[in-house]
C-alpha positions in Angstrom: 79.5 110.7 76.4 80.9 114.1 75.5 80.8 114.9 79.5 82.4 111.5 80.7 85.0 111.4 77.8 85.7 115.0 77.8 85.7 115.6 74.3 84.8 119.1 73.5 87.8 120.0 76.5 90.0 117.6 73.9 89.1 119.2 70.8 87.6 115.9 68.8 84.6 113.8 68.2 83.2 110.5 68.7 83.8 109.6 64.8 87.4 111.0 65.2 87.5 108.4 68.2 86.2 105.5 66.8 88.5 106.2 63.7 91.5 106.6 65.7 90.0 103.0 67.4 90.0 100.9 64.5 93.5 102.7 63.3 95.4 101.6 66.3 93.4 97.9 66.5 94.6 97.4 62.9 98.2 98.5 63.9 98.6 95.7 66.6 96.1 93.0 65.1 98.7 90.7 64.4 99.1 90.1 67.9 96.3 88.0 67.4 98.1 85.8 65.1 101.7 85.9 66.6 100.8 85.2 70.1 99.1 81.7 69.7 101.9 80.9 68.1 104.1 81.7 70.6 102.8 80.6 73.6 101.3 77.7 71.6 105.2 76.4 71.7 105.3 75.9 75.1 102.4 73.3 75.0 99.3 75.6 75.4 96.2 75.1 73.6 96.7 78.0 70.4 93.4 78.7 70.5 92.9 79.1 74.3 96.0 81.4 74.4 93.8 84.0 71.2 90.5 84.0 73.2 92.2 84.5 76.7 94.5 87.0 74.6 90.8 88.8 73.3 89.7 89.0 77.1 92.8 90.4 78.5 93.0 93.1 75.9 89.5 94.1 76.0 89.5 94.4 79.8 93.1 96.4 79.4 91.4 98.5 76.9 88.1 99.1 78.9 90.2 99.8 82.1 92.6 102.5 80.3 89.3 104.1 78.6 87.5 104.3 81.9 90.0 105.0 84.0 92.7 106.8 82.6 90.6 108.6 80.0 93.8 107.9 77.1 93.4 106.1 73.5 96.1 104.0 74.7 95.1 100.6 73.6 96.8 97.1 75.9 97.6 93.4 74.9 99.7 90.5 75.6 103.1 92.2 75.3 105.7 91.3 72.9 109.1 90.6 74.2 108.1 89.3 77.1 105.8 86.4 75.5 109.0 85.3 73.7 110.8 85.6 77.3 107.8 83.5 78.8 107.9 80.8 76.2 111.7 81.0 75.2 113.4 81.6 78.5 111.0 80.3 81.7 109.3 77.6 79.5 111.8 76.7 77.4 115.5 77.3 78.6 114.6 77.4 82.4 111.7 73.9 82.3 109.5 76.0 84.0 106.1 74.3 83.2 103.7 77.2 81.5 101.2 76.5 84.5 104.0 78.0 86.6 105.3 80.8 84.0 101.3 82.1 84.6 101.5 81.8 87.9 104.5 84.5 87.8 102.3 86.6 85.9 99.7 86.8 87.8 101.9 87.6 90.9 104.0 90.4 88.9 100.2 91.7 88.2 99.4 91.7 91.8 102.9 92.9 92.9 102.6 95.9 90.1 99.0 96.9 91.6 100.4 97.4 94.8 103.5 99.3 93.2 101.1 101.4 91.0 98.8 102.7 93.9 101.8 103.8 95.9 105.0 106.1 95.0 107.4 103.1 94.9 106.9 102.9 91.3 108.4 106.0 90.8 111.1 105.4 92.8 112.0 102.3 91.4 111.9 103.8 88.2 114.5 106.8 89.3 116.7 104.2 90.8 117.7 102.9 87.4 119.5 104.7 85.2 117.8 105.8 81.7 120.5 103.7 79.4 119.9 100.7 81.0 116.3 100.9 80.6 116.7 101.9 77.3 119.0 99.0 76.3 116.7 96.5 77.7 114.3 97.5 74.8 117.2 97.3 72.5 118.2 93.6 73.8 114.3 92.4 73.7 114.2 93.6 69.9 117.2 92.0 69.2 115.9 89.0 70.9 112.8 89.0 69.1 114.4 89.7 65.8 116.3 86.1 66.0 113.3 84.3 67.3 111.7 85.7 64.1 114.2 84.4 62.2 114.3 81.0 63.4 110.4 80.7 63.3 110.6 82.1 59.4 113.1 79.0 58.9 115.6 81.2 57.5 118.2 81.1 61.2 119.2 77.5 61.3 121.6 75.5 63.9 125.0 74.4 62.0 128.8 73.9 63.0 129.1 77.5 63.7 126.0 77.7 65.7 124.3 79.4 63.4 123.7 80.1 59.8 121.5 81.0 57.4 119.2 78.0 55.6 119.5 76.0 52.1 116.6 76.8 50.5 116.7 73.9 48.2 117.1 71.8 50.7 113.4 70.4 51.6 112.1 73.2 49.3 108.2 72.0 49.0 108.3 72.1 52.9 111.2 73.7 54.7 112.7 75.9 51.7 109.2 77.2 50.6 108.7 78.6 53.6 111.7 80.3 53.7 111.3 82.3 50.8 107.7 83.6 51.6 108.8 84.8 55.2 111.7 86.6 53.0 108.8 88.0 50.6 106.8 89.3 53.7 109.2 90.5 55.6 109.7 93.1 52.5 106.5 93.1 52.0 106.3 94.5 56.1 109.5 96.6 55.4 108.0 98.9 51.9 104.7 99.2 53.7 106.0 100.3 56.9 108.4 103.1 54.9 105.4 104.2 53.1 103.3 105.3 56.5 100.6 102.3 55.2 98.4 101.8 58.6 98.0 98.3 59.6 101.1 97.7 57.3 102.4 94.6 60.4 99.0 93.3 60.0 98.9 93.2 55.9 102.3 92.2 55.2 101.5 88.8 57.9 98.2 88.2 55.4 100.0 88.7 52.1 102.0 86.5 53.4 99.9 83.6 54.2 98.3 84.1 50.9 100.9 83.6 48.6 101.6 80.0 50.8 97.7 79.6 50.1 98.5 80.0 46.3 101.9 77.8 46.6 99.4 75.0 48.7 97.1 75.2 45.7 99.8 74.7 43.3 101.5 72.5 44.8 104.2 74.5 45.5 104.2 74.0 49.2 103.1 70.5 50.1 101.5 69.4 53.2 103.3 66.8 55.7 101.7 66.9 59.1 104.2 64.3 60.5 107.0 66.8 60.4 105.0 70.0 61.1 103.9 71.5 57.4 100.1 71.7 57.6 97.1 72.7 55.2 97.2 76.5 55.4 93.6 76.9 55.2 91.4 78.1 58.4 88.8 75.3 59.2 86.6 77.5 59.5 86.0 81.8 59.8 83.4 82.3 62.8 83.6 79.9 65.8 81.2 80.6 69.0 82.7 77.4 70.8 84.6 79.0 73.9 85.7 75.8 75.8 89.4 75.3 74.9 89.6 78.3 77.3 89.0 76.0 80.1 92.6 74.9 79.4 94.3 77.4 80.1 91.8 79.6 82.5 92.5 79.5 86.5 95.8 76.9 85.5 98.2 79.3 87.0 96.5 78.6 90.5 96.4 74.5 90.0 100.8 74.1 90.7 103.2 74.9 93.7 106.5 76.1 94.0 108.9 73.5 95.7 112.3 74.4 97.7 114.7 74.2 95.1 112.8 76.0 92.5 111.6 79.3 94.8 114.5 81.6 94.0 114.5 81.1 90.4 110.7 81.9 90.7 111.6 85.1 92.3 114.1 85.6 89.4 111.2 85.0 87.1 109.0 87.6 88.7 111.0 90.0 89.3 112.2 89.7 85.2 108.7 89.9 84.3 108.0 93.4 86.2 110.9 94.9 85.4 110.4 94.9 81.9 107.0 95.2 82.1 107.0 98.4 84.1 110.0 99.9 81.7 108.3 99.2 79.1 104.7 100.3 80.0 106.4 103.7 81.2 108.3 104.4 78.0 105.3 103.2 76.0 102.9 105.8 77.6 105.4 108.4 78.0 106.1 108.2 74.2 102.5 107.6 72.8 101.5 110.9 75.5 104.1 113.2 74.1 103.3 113.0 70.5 100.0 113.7 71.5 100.5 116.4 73.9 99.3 115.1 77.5 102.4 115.6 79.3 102.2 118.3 81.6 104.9 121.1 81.8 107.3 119.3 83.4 106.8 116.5 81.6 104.7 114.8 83.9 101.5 112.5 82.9 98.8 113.1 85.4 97.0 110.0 84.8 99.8 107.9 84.9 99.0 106.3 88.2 94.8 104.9 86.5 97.4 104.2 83.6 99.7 102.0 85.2 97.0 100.5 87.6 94.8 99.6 84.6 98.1 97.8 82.8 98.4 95.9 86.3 94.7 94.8 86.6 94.7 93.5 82.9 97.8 91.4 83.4 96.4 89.8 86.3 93.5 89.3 84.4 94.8 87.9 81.6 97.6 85.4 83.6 93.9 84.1 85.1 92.6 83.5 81.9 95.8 82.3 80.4 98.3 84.9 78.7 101.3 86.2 78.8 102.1 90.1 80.6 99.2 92.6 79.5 101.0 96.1 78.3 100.4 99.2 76.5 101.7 99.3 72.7 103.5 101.3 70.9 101.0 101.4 68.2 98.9 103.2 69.8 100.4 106.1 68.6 99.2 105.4 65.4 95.7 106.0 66.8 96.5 109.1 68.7 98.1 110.6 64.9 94.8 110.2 63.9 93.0 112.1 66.5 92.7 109.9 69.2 92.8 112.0 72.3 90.6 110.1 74.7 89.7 107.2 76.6 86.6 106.6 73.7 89.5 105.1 71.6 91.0 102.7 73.6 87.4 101.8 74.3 86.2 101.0 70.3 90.2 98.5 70.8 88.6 96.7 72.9 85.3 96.3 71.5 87.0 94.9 68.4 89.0 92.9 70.3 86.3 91.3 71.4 84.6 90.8 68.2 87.8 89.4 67.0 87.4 86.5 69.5 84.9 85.1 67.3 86.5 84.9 64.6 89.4 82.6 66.3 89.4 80.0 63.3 91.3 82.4 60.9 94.1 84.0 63.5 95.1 80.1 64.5 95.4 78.9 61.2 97.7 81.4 60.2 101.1 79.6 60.0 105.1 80.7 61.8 106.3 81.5 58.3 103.7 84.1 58.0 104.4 85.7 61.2 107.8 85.3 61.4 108.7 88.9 59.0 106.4 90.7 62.2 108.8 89.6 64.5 111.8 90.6 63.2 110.1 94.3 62.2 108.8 94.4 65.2 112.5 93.6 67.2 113.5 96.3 64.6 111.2 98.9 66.4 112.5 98.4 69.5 115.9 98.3 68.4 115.6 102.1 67.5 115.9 102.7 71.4 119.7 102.4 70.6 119.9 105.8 69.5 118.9 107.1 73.2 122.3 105.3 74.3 124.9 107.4 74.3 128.3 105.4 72.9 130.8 108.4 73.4 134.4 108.1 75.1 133.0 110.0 77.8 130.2 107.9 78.5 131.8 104.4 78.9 130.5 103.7 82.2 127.2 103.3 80.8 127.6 102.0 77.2 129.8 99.4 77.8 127.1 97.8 80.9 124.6 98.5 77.9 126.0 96.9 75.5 126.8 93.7 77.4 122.8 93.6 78.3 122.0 94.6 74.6 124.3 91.4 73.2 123.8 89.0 76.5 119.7 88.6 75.5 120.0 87.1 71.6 123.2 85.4 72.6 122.3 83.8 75.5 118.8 83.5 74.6 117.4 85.3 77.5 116.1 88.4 78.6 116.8 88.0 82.3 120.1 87.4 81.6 120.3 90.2 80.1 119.4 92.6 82.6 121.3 90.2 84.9 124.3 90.8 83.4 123.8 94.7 82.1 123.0 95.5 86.3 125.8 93.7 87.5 128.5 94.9 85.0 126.8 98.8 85.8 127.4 98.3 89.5 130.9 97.0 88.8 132.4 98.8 86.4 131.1 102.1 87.6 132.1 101.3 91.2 135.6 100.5 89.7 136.1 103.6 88.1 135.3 105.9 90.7 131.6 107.1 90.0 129.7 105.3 92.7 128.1 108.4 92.8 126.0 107.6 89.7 125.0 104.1 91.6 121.6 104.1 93.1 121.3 102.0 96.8 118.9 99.9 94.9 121.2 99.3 92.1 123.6 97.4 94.2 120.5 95.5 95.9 119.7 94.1 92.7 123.4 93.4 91.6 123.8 91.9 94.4 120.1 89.7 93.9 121.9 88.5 91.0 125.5 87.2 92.0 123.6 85.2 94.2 121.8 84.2 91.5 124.7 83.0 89.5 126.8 81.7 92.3 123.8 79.3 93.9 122.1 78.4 91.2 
């Protein structure tokens, strides 16, 4: 192990690896909860979505450990689940069968690009704000689903507003108020460096609404969506609601009049993804001191490949994109400096699949406050944009991608709209020489978009 892991040459041990294993797993655990619920809106089976969510992220973690050799750990990205359920599901009708079918070919199309050198030239060819306000936009995005889900964002005669919490308040109002609690609850954890805070603030969470269902606080009513907030059960070895969701992306076709939005969809899907994997392993790698000196990862490529093969894998088996997190930096803080840790991520994640009874009974209003913390973390990307007089050629084009996503409730649009206006406004004021010949392809890609469809 010492030989194939290399850890004498990294200075650490296989108790320092497991360690930093279950620090990171704890750190992005509630994906376990938020994802069923997120995908579970657009008419998949909740707990087909966990256990396909389990499989993905163990094979992700397996691939990164024994590939790669890094303790960066993989799993059904946030952002773009919201974007797959939200935008293609829900804004664009695109039946989930078909949203997984676009997975699996941006997982195909990203294996291709991630054993060649067009990755990195795609990634050159667009400029660093954009990419950075695209994590800006998704948090953003993210943040308002959040609040929406924790019943606190309702509709009204201004669009939006914030909720009566007397109105309904054994149901509706209740709710509220203990998405409110955890979302402070996240917030003072998160300030105070607790590990795993995301994952405890979403627990204390659901049980204070235990409590409130025991006191009659909160009151059930299944007819409108309020139910028992107890887990039927804790350990479940019964694996066949993933037959609901496994190999569905391959049983639906693409007609005529729906091919270019699929394109649109795709090429959404990998563009984010690959931005975000990027930054993700470029951040987690410089805190822990991989990059070479000129800032270089040499794994990158086994990286980026083993992100590829797990979103394929996990489109197959019936998830959203597959992605390394943030939070593995957590793990590498504590000594994680191999591939041993992402290995012990996805051992748990595996064990966690049997214990799918508790993470699908956890209710919106409990998951809601990671959400919007989570939006916040990628709303710290702002600070990378510069918003100077001198440098109003790229914030403006950012800032119209940052406000475009929660506004018009899409991601796509988003980047639609922050490529096109770069193109333009740049063009415009004479510094086409900033504008990459793939830029104004993909301006171009979508004014057509806009004007035919």
């Amino acid at each position: 192990m010492d030989k194939f892991f290399k850890l004498s040459e990294n200075n650490t041990t296989v108790k320092t690896e497991i360690a930093a294993g279950l620090t990171t797993f704890m750190t992005m655990a509630y994906i376990l909860a938020v994802n069923p619920n997120i995908l579970g809106s657009t008419g998949m089976n909740p707990h087909a979505v966990l256990i396909a969510t389990c499989i993905a992220s163990m094979i992700g973690c397996f691939l990164m450990g024994f590939l790669a050799n890094l303790p960066i750990a993989l799993s059904a990205a946030m952002g773009l689940n919201a974007f797959f359920a939200y935008t293609v599901v829900g804004n664009m009708g695109v039946a989930w069968e078909t949203a997984l079918l676009a997975v699996f070919c941006e997982g195909v199309i990203f294996i291709l690009l991630s054993v060649t050198r067009v990755r990195e030239a795609i990634f050159n060819a667009i400029p660093l704000p954009l990419k950075d306000s695209v994590s800006v936009g998704i948090g953003l995005f993210i943040a308002f689903i959040g609040l929406q889900n924790a019943g606190l964002c309702v509709d009204s005669s201004t669009l939006v507003t914030i909720t009566d919490f007397r109105t309904d308040f054994n149901t509706h109002g209740i709710c509220a108020v203990l998405a409110a609690v955890g979302l402070f609850v996240i917030a003072i954890l998160w300030v105070k460096n607790v590990k795993g805070s995301i994952l405890i603030g979403i627990i204390v969470t659901w049980l204070l609404g235990m409590i409130c269902q025991l006191t009659g606080i909160y009151v059930v009513d299944e007819a409108n969506g309020f139910y028992s907030l107890f887990p039927a059960g804790i350990i479940s070895l019964d694996f066949s609601s993933l037959g609901d969701t496994f190999g569905q992306c391959f049983t639906v076709g693409i007609d005529g009049t729906t091919i270019l939005n699929f394109i649109v969809v795709i090429f959404s899907f990998l563009f984010v993804d690959m931005f975000d994997t990027i930054g993700t392993l470029i951040g987690v790698c410089s805190r822990a001191g991989f990059l070479d000196e000129n800032g270089h990862l040499p794994q990158i490529r086994p990286a980026l490949l083993s992100d590829a093969i797990a979103t394929t894998c996990g489109s197959i088996l019936g998830t959203s994109t597959t992605s390394a997190y943030v939070e593995s930096s957590a793990g590498a803080a504590q000594g994680g400096r191999t591939g041993l840790t992402a290995i012990t991520v996805g051992v748990l994640f595996a064990l966690a699949a049997f214990f799918s009874p508790i993470f699908t009974a956890v209710p919106a209003f409990a998951t809601a406050p990671a959400l919007i913390v989570v939006g916040f973390l990628m709303f710290e990307s702002i600070r990378e944009i510069g918003f100077g007089r001198g440098t109003y050629t790229d914030s403006i084009p950012c800032y119209l991608c940052i406000i475009a996503m929660p506004l018009f409730y899409s991601i796509s649009e988003g980047i639609a709209i922050g490529v096109i206006s770069y193109v333009i406004i740049n063009l415009v004021c004479g510094e086409h020489k900033k504008i990459t010949p793939l830029m104004y392809i993909l301006a171009g890609l979508f004014i057509c978009k806009y004007i035919f469809l």
